[in-house]
PyMOL Python script that loads the backbone (N, CA, C, O; Angstrom):
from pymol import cmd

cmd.read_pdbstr("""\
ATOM      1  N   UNK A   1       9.065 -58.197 -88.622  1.00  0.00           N
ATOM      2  CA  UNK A   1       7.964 -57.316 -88.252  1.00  0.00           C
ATOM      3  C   UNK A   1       7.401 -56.610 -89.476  1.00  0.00           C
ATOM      4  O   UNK A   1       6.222 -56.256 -89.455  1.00  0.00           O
ATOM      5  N   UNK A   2       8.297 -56.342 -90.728  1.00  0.00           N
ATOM      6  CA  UNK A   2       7.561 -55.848 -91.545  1.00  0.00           C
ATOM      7  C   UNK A   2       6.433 -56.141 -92.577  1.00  0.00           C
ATOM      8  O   UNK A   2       6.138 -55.514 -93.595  1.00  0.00           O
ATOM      9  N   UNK A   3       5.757 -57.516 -91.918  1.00  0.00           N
ATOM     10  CA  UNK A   3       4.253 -58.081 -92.327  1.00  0.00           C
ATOM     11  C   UNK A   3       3.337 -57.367 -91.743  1.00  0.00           C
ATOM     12  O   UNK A   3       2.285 -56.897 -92.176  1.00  0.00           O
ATOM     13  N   UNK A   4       3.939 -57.318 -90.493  1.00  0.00           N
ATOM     14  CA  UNK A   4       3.097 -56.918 -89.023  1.00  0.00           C
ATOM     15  C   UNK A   4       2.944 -55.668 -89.080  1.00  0.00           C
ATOM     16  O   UNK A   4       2.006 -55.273 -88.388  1.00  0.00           O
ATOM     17  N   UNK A   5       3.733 -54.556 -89.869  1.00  0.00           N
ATOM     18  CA  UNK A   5       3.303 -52.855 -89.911  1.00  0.00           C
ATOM     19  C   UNK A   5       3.761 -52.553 -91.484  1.00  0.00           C
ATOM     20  O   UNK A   5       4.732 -51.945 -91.934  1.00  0.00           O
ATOM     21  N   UNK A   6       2.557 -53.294 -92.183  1.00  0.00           N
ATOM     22  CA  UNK A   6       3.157 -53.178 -93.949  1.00  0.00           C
ATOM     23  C   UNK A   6       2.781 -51.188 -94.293  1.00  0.00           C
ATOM     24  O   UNK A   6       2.803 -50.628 -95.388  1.00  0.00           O
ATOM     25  N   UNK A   7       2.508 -50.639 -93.080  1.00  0.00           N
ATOM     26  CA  UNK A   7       2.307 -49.418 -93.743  1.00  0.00           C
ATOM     27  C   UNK A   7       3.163 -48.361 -92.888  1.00  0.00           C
ATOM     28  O   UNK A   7       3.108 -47.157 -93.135  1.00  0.00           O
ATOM     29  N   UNK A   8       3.915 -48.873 -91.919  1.00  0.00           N
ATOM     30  CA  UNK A   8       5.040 -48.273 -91.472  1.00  0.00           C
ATOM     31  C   UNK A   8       5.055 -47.205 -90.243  1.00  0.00           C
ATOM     32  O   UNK A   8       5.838 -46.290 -89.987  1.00  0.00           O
ATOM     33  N   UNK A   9       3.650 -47.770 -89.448  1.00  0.00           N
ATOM     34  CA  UNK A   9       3.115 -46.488 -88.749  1.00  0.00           C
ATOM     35  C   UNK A   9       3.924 -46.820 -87.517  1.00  0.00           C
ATOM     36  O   UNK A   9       3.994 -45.897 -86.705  1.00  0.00           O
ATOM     37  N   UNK A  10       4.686 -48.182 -87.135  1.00  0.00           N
ATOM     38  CA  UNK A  10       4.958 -48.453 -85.887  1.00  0.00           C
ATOM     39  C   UNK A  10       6.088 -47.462 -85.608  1.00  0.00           C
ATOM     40  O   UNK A  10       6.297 -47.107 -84.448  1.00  0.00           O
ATOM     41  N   UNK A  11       7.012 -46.884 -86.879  1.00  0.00           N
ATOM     42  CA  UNK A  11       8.301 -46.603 -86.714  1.00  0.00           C
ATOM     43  C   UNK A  11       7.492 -44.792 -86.488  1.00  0.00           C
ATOM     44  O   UNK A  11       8.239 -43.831 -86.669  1.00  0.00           O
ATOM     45  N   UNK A  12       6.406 -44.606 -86.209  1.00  0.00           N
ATOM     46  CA  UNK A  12       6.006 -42.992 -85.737  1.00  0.00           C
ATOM     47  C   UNK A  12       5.387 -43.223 -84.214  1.00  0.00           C
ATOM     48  O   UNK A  12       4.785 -44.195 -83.759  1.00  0.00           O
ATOM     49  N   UNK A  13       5.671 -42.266 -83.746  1.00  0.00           N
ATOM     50  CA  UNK A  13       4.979 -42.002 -82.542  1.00  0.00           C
ATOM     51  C   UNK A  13       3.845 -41.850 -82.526  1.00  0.00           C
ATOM     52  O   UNK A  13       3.551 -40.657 -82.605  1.00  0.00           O
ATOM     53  N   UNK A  14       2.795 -42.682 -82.440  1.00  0.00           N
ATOM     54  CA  UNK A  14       1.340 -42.674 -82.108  1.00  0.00           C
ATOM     55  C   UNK A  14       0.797 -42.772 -81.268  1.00  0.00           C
ATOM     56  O   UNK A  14      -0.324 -42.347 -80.987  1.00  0.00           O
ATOM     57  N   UNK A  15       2.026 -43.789 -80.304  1.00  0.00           N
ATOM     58  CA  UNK A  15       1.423 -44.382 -78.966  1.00  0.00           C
ATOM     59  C   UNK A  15       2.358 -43.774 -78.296  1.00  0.00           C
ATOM     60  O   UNK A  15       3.334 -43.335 -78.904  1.00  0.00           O
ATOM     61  N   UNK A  16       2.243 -43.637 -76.976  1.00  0.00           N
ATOM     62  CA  UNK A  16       3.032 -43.309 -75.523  1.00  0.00           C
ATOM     63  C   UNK A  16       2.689 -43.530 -74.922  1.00  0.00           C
ATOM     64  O   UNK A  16       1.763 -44.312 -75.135  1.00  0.00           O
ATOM     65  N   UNK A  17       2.982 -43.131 -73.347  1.00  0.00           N
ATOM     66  CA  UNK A  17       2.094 -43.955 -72.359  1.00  0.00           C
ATOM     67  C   UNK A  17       3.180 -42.992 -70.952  1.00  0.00           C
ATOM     68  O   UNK A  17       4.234 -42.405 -71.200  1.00  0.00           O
ATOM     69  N   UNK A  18       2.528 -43.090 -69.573  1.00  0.00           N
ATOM     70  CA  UNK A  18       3.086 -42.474 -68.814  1.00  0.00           C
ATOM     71  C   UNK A  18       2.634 -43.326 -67.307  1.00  0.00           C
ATOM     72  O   UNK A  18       1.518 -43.455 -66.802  1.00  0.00           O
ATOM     73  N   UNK A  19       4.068 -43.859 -66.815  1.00  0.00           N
ATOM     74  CA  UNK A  19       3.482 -44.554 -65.726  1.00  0.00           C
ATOM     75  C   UNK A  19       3.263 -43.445 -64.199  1.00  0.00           C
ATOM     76  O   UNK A  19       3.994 -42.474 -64.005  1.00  0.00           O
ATOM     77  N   UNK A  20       2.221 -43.818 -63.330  1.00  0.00           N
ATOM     78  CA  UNK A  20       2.050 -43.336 -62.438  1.00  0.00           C
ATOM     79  C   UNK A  20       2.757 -43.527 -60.996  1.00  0.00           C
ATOM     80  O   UNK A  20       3.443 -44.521 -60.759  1.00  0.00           O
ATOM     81  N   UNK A  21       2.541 -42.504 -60.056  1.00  0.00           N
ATOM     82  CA  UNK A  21       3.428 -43.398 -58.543  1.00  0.00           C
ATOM     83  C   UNK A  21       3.106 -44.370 -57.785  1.00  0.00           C
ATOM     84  O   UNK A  21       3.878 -44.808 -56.933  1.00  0.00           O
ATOM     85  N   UNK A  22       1.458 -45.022 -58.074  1.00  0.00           N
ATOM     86  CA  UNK A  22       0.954 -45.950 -57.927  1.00  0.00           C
ATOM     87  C   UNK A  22       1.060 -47.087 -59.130  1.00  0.00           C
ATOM     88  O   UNK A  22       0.075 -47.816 -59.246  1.00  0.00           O
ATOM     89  N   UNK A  23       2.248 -47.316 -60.095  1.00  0.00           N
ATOM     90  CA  UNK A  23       2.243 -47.956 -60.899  1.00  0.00           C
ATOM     91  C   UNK A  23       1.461 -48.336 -62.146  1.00  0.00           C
ATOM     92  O   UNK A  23       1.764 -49.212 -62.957  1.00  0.00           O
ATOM     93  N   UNK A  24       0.042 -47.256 -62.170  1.00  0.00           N
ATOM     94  CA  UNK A  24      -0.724 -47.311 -63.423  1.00  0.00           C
ATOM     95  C   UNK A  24       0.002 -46.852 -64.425  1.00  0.00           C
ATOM     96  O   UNK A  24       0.995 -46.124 -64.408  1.00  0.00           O
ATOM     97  N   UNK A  25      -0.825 -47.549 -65.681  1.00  0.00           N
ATOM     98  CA  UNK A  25      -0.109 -47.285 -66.779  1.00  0.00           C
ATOM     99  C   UNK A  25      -0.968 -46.170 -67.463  1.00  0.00           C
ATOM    100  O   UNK A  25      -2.072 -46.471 -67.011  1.00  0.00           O
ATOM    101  N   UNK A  26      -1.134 -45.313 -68.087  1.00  0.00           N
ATOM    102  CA  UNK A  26      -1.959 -44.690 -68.929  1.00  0.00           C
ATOM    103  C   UNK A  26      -1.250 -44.410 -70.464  1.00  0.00           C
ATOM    104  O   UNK A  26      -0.351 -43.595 -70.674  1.00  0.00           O
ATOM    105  N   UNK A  27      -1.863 -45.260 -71.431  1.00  0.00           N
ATOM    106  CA  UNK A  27      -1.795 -45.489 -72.698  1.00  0.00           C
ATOM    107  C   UNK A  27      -2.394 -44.101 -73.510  1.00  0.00           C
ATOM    108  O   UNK A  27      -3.469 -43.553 -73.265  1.00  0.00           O
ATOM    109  N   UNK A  28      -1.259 -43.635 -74.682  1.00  0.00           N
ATOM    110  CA  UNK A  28      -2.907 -42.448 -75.556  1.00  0.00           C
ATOM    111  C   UNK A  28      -1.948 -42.854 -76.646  1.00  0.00           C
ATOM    112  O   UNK A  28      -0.836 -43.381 -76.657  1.00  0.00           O
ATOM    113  N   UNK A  29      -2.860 -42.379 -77.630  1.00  0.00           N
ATOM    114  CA  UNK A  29      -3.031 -42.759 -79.269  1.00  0.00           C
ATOM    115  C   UNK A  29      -2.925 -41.379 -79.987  1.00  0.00           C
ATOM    116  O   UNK A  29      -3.881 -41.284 -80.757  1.00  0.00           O
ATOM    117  N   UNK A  30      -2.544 -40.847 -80.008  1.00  0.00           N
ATOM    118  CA  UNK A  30      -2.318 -39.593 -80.774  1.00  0.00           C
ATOM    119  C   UNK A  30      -2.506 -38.558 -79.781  1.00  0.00           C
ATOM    120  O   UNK A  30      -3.160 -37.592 -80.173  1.00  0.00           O
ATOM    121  N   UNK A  31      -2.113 -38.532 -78.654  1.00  0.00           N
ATOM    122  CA  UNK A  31      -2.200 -37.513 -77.626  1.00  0.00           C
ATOM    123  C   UNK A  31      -3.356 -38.082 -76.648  1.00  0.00           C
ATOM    124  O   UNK A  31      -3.094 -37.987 -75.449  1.00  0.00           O
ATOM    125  N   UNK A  32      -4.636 -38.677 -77.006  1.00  0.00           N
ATOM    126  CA  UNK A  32      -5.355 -39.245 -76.711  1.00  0.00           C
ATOM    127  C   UNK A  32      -5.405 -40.324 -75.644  1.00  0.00           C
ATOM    128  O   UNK A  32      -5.047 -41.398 -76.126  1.00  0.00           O
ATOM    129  N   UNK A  33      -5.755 -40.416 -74.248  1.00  0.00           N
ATOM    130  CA  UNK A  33      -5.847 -41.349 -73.655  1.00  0.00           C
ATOM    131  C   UNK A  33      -7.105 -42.423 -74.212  1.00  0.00           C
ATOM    132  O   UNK A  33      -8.225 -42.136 -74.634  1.00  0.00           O
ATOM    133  N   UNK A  34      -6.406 -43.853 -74.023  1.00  0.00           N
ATOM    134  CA  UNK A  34      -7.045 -44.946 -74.886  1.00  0.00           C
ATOM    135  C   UNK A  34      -7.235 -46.101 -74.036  1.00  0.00           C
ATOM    136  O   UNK A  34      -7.990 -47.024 -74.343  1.00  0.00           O
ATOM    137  N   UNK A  35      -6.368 -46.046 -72.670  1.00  0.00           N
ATOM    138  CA  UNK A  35      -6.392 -47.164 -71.757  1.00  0.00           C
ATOM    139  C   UNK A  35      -5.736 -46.845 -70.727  1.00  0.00           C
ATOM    140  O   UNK A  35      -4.793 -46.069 -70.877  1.00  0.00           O
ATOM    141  N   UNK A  36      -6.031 -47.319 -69.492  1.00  0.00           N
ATOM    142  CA  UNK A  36      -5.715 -47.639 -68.344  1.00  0.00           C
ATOM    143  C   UNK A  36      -5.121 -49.088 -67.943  1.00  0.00           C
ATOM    144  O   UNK A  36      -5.860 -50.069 -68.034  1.00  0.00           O
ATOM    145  N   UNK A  37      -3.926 -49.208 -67.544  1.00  0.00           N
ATOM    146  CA  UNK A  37      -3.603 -50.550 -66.931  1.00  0.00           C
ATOM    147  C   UNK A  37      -3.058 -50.278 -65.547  1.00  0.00           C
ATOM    148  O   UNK A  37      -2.317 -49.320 -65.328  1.00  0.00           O
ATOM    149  N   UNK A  38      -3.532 -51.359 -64.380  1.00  0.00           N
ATOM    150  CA  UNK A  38      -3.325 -51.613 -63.516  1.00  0.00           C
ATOM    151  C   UNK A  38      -3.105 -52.907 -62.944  1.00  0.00           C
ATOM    152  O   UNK A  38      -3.499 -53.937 -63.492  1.00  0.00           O
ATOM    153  N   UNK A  39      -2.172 -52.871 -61.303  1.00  0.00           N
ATOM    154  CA  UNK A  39      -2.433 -53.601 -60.941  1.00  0.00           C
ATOM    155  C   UNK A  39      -1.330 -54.747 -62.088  1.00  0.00           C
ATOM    156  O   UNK A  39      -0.370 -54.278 -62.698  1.00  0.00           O
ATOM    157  N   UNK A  40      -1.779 -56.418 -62.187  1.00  0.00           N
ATOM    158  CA  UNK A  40      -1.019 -57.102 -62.994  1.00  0.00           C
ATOM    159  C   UNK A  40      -0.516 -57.090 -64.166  1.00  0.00           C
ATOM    160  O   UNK A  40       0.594 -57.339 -64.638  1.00  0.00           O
ATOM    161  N   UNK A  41      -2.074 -56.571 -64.787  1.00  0.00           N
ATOM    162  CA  UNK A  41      -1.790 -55.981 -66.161  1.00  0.00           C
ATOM    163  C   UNK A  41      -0.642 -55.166 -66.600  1.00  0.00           C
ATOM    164  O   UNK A  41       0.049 -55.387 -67.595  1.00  0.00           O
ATOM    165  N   UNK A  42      -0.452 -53.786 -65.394  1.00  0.00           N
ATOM    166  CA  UNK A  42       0.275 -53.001 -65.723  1.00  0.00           C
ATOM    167  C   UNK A  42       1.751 -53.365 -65.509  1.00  0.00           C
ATOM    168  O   UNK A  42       2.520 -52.684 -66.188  1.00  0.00           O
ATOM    169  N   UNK A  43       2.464 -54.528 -64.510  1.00  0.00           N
ATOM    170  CA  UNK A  43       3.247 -55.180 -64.648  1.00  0.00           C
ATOM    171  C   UNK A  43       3.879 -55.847 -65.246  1.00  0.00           C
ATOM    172  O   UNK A  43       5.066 -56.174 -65.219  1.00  0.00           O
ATOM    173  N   UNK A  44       2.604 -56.197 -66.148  1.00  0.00           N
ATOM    174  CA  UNK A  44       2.971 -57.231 -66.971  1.00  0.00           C
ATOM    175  C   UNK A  44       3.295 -56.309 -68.641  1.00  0.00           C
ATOM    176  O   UNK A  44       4.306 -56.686 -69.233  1.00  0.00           O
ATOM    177  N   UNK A  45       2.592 -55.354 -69.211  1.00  0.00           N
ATOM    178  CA  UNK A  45       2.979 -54.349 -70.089  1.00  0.00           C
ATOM    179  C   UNK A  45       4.601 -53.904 -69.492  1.00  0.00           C
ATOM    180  O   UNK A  45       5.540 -54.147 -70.249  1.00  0.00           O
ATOM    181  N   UNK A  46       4.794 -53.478 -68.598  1.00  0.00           N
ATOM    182  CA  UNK A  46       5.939 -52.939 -68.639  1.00  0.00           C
ATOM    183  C   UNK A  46       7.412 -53.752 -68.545  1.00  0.00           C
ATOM    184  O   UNK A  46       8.582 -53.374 -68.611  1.00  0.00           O
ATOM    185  N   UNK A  47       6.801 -54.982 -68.369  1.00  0.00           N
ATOM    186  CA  UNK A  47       7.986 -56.383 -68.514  1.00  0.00           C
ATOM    187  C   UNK A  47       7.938 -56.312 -69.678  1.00  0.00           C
ATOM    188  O   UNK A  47       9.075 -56.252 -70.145  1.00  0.00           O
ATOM    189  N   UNK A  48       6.698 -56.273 -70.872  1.00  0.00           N
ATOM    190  CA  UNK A  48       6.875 -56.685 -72.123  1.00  0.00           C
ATOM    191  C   UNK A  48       7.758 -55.826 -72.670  1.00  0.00           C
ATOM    192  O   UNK A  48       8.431 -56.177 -73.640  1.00  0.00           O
ATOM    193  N   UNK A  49       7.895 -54.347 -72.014  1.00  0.00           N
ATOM    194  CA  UNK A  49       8.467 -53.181 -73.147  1.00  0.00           C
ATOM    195  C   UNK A  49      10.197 -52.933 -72.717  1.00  0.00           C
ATOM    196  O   UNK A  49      11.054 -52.291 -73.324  1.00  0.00           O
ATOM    197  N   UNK A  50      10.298 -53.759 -71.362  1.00  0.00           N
ATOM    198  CA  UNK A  50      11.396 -53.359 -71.065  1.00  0.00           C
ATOM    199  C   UNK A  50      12.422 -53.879 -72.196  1.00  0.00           C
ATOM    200  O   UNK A  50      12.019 -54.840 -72.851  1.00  0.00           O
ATOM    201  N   UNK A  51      13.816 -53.318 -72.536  1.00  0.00           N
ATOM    202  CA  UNK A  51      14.743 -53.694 -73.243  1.00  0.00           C
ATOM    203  C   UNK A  51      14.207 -53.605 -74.837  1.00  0.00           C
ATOM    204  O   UNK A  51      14.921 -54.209 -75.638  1.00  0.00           O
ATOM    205  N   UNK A  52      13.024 -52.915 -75.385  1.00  0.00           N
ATOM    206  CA  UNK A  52      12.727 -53.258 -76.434  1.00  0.00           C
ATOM    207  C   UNK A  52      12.647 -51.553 -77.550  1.00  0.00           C
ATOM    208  O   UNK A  52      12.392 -50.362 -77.373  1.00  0.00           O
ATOM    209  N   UNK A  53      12.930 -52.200 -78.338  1.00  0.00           N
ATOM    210  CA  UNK A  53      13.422 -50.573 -79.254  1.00  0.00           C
ATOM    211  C   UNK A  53      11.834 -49.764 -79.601  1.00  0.00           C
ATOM    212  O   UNK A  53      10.772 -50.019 -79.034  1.00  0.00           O
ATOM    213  N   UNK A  54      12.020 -48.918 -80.505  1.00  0.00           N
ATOM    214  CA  UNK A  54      10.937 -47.857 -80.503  1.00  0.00           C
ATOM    215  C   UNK A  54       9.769 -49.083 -81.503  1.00  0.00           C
ATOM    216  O   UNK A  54       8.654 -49.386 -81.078  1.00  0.00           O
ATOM    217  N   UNK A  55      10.087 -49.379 -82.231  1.00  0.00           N
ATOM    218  CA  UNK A  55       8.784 -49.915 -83.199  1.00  0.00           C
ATOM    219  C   UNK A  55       8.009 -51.366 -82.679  1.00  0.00           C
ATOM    220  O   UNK A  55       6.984 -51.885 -83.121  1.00  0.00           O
ATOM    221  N   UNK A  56       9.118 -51.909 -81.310  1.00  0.00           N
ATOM    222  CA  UNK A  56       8.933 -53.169 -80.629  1.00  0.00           C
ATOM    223  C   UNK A  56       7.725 -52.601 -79.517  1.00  0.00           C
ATOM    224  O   UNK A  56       6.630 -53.087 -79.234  1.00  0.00           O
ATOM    225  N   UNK A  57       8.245 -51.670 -79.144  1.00  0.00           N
ATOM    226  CA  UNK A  57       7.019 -51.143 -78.124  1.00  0.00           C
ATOM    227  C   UNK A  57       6.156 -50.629 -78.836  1.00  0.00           C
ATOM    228  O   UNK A  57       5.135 -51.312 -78.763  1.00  0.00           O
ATOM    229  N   UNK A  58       6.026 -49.723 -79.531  1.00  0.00           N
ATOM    230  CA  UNK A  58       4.648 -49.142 -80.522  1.00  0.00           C
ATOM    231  C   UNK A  58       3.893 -50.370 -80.818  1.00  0.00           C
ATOM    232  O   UNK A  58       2.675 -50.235 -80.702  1.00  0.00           O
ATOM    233  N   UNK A  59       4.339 -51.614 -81.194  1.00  0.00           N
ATOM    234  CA  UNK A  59       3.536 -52.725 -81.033  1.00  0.00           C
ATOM    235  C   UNK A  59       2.758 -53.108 -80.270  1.00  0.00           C
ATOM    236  O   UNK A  59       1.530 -53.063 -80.207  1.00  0.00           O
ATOM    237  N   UNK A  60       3.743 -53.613 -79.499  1.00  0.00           N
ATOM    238  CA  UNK A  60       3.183 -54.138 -77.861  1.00  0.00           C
ATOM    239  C   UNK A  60       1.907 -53.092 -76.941  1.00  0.00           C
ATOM    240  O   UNK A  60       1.139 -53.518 -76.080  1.00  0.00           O
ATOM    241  N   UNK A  61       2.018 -51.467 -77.520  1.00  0.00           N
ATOM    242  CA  UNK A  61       1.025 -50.582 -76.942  1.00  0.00           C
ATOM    243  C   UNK A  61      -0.481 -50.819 -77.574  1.00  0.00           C
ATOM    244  O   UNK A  61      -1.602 -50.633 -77.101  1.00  0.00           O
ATOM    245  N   UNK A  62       0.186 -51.531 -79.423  1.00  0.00           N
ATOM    246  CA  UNK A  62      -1.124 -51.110 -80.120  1.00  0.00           C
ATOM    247  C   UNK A  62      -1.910 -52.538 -79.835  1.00  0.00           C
ATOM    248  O   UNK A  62      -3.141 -52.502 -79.837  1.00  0.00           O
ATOM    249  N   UNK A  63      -1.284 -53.705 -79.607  1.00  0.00           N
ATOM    250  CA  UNK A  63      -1.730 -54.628 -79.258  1.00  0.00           C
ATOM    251  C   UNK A  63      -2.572 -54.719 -77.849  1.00  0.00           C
ATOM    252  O   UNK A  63      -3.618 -55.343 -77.669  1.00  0.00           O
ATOM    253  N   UNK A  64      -1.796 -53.887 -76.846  1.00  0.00           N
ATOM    254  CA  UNK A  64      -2.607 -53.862 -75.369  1.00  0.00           C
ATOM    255  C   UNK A  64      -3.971 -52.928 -75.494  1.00  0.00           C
ATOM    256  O   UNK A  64      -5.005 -53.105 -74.851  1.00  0.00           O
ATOM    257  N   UNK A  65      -3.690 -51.743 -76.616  1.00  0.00           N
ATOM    258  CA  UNK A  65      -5.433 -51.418 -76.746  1.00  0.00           C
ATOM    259  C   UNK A  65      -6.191 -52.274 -77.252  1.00  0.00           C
ATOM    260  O   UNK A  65      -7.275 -52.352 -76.675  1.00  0.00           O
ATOM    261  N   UNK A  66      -6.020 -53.095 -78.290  1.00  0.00           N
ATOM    262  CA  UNK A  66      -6.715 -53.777 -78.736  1.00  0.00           C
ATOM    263  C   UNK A  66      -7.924 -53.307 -79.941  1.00  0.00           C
ATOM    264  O   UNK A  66      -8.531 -54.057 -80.706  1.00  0.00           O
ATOM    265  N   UNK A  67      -8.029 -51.827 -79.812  1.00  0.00           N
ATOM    266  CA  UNK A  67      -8.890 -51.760 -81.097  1.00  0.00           C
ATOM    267  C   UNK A  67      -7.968 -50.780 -82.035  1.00  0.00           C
ATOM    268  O   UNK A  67      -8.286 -49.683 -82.493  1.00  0.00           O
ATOM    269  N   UNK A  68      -6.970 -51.356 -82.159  1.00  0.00           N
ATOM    270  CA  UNK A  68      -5.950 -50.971 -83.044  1.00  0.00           C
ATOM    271  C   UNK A  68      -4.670 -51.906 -83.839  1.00  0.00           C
ATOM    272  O   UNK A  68      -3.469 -51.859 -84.108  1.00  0.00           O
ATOM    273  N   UNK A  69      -5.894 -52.770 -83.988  1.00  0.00           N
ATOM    274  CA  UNK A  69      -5.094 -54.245 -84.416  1.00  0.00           C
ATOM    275  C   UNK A  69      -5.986 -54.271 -86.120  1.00  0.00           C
ATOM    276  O   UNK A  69      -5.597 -55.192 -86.838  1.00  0.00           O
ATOM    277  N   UNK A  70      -6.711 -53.667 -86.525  1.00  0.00           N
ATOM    278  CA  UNK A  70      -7.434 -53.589 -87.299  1.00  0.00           C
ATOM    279  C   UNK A  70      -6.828 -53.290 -89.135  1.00  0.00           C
ATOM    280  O   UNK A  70      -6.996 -53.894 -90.195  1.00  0.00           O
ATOM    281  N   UNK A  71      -6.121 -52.099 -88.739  1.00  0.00           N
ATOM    282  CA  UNK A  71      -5.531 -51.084 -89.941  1.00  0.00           C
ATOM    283  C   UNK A  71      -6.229 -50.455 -90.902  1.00  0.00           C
ATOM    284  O   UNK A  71      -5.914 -50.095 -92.037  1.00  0.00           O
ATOM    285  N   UNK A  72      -7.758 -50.333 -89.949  1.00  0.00           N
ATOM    286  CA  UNK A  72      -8.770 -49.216 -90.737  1.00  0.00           C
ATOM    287  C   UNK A  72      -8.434 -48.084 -90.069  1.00  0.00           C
ATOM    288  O   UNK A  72      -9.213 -47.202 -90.428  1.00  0.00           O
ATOM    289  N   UNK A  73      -7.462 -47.574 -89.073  1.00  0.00           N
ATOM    290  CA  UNK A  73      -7.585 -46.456 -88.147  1.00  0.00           C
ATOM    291  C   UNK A  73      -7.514 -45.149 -88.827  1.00  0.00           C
ATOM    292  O   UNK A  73      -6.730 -45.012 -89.766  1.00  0.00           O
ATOM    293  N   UNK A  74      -8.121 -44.362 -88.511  1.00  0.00           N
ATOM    294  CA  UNK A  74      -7.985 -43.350 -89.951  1.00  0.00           C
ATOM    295  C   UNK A  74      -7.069 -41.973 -88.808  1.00  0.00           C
ATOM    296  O   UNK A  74      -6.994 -41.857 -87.585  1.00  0.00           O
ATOM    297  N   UNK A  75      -6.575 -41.236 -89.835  1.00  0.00           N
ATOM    298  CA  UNK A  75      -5.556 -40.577 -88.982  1.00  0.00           C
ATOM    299  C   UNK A  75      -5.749 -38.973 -88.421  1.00  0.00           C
ATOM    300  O   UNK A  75      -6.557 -38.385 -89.140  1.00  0.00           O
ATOM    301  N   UNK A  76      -5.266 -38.197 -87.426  1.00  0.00           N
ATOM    302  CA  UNK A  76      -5.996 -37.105 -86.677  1.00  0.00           C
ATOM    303  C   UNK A  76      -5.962 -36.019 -87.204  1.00  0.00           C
ATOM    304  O   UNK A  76      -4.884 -35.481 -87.457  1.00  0.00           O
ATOM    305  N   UNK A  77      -7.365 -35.345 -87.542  1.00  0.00           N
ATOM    306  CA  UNK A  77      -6.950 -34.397 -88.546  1.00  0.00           C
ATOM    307  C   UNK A  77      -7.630 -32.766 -87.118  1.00  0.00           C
ATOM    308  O   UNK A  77      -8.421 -32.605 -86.188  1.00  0.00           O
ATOM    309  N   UNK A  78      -6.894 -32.226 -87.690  1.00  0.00           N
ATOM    310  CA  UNK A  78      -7.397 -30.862 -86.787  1.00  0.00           C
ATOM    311  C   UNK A  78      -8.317 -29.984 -87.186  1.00  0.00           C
ATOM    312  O   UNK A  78      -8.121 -29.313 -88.199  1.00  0.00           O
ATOM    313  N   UNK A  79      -9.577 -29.849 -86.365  1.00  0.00           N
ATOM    314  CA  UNK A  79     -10.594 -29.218 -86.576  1.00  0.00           C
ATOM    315  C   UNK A  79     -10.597 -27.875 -86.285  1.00  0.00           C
ATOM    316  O   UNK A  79     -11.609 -27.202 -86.485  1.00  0.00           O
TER     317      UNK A  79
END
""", "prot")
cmd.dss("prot")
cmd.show_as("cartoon", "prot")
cmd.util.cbc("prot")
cmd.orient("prot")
C-alpha cells in the first residue's frame, strides 16, 4: 500500500463514516459529510471494510467518494 498513500494521509483520520438504523451509510472527510450510500451500495462498502485495519478502510472510504483519488486535496484550515 505504500505506492498507494506515498504521503501517508491514510494512516490519519480523515475519513469516518456512521451507519444508520435504516442501514445508510454517511461518509465525511474532515468532519464533513461527502456521501451517502444506500441500499446495495451501502452493503456492499460495509462487506469491503469488515475485518480490515485503520489505513485498509481509510482507503476503501477515499475510493467510495471518488473525488479523492486525485492527491491535489488541499488540507482544512480554520477560518
Amino acid at each position: 500500500m505504500s505506492s498507494t498513500d506515498k504521503r501517508n494521509r491514510l494512516s490519519e483520520e480523515v475519513f469516518t463514516y456512521r451507519i444508520t438504523k435504516d442501514n445508510k451509510v454517511f461518509i465525511y472527510w474532515m468532519g464533513k459529510q461527502v456521501t451517502i450510500l444506500a441500499g446495495k451500495e451501502s452493503d456492499k462498502f460495509l462487506q469491503r471494510i469488515s475485518n480490515k485495519d485503520h489505513k485498509e478502510t481509510q482507503l476503501v472510504m477515499a475510493k467510495v467518494t471518488g473525488n479523492f483519488k486525485h492527491g491535489n486535496e488541499k488540507n482544512q484550515t480554520s477560518d
